[in-house]
N, C-alpha and C positions, 0 to 999 in steps of 0.2 A: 774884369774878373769873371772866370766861370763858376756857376755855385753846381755842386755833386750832386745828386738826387736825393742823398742823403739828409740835409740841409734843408731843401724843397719840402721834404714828407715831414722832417722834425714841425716844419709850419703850418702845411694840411692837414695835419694830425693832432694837429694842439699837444705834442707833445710835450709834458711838464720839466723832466728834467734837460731836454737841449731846448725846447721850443724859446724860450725867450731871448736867446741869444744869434737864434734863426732868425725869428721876429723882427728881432731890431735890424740883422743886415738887410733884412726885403725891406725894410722900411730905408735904410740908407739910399738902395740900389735905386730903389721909386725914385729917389730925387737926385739921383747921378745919370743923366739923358746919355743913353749909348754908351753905360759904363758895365752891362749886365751882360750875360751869356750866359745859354743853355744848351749842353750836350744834345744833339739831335738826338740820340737815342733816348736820350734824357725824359723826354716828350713819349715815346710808347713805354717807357718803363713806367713813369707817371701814374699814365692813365689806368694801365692793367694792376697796377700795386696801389691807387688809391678806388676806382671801382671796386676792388676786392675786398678793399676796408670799408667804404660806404657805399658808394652806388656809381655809375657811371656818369651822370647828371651831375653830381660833386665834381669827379674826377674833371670832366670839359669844363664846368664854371672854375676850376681853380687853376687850369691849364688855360684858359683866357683870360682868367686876370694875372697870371702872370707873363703873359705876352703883351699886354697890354705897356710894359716897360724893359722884357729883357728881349733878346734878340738871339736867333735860334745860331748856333754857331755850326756853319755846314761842315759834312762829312762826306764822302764819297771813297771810291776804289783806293786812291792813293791813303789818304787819313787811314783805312783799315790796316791795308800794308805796314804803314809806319806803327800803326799802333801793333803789331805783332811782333814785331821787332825790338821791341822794347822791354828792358830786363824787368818787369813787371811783374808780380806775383797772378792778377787777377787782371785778364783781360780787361773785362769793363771799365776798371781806372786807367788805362792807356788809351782805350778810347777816350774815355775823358782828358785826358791829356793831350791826346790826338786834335779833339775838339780845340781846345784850348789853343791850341799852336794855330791852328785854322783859322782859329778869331783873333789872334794875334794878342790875348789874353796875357795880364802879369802876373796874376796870382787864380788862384782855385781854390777856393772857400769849401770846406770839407771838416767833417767832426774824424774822419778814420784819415787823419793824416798817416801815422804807421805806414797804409796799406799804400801811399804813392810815393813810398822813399823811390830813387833811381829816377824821380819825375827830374824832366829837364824844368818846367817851372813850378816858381817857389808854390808851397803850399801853407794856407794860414785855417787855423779852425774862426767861426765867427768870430767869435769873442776875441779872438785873436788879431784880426783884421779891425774890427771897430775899434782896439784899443791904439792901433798903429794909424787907421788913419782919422778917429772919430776922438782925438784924445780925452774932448772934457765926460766921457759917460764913463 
């Protein structure tokens, strides 16, 4: 699975109203070896959009703990290509999408499902995904 940056920040952020349903997927992911991906851009948007909320120092300690279990899903010339190409409202989710095919990903964990209709894969919000594959919570 690749999780959106959206997902990422509901967690760093302690966000109240998505955070807990964030929370429990990084908690799954923790304990799925080689089951996590993250949009390489994923990583600069991160760090410049959580520095900006608390400090820089935040932003690389929670960008090493979450590499510490997911795996960065490469992109390059071809992935940008493809992801232009794609009848996608907003770039950045076809790169993520891009990612995702890269990593060979099944699903993409995301709260603005909406915004990757036309994704070639499936898209689950957390709570969505823990309830499909986490059934007893």
């Amino acid at each position: 699975m690749l999780i959106d940056t959206d997902v990422l920040m509901d967690v760093a952020l302690g966000r109240e109203v998505f955070g807990p349903d964030s929370r429990a997927l990084l908690e799954w992911c923790q304990h799925e070896p080689q089951a996590t991906f993250v949009a390489w851009h994923s990583i600069s948007n991160l760090f410049y959009l959580l520095s900006a909320a608390r400090s820089s120092s935040f932003a690389r300690s929670f960008l090493g703990g979450l590499l510490k279990f997911a795996i960065v899903a490469s992109g390059g010339t071809e992935s940008v290509r493809h992801a232009l190409t794609m009848r996608m409202a907003d770039l950045e989710e076809a790169l993520q999408v891009a990612a995702a095919i890269s990593a060979n990903a099944s699903f993409i964990a995301t709260r603005n499902v909406a915004d990757y209709r036309g994704s070639p894969i499936p898209v689950l919000t957390p709570a969505a995904f823990l309830k499909r594959f986490q059934p007893e919570l």
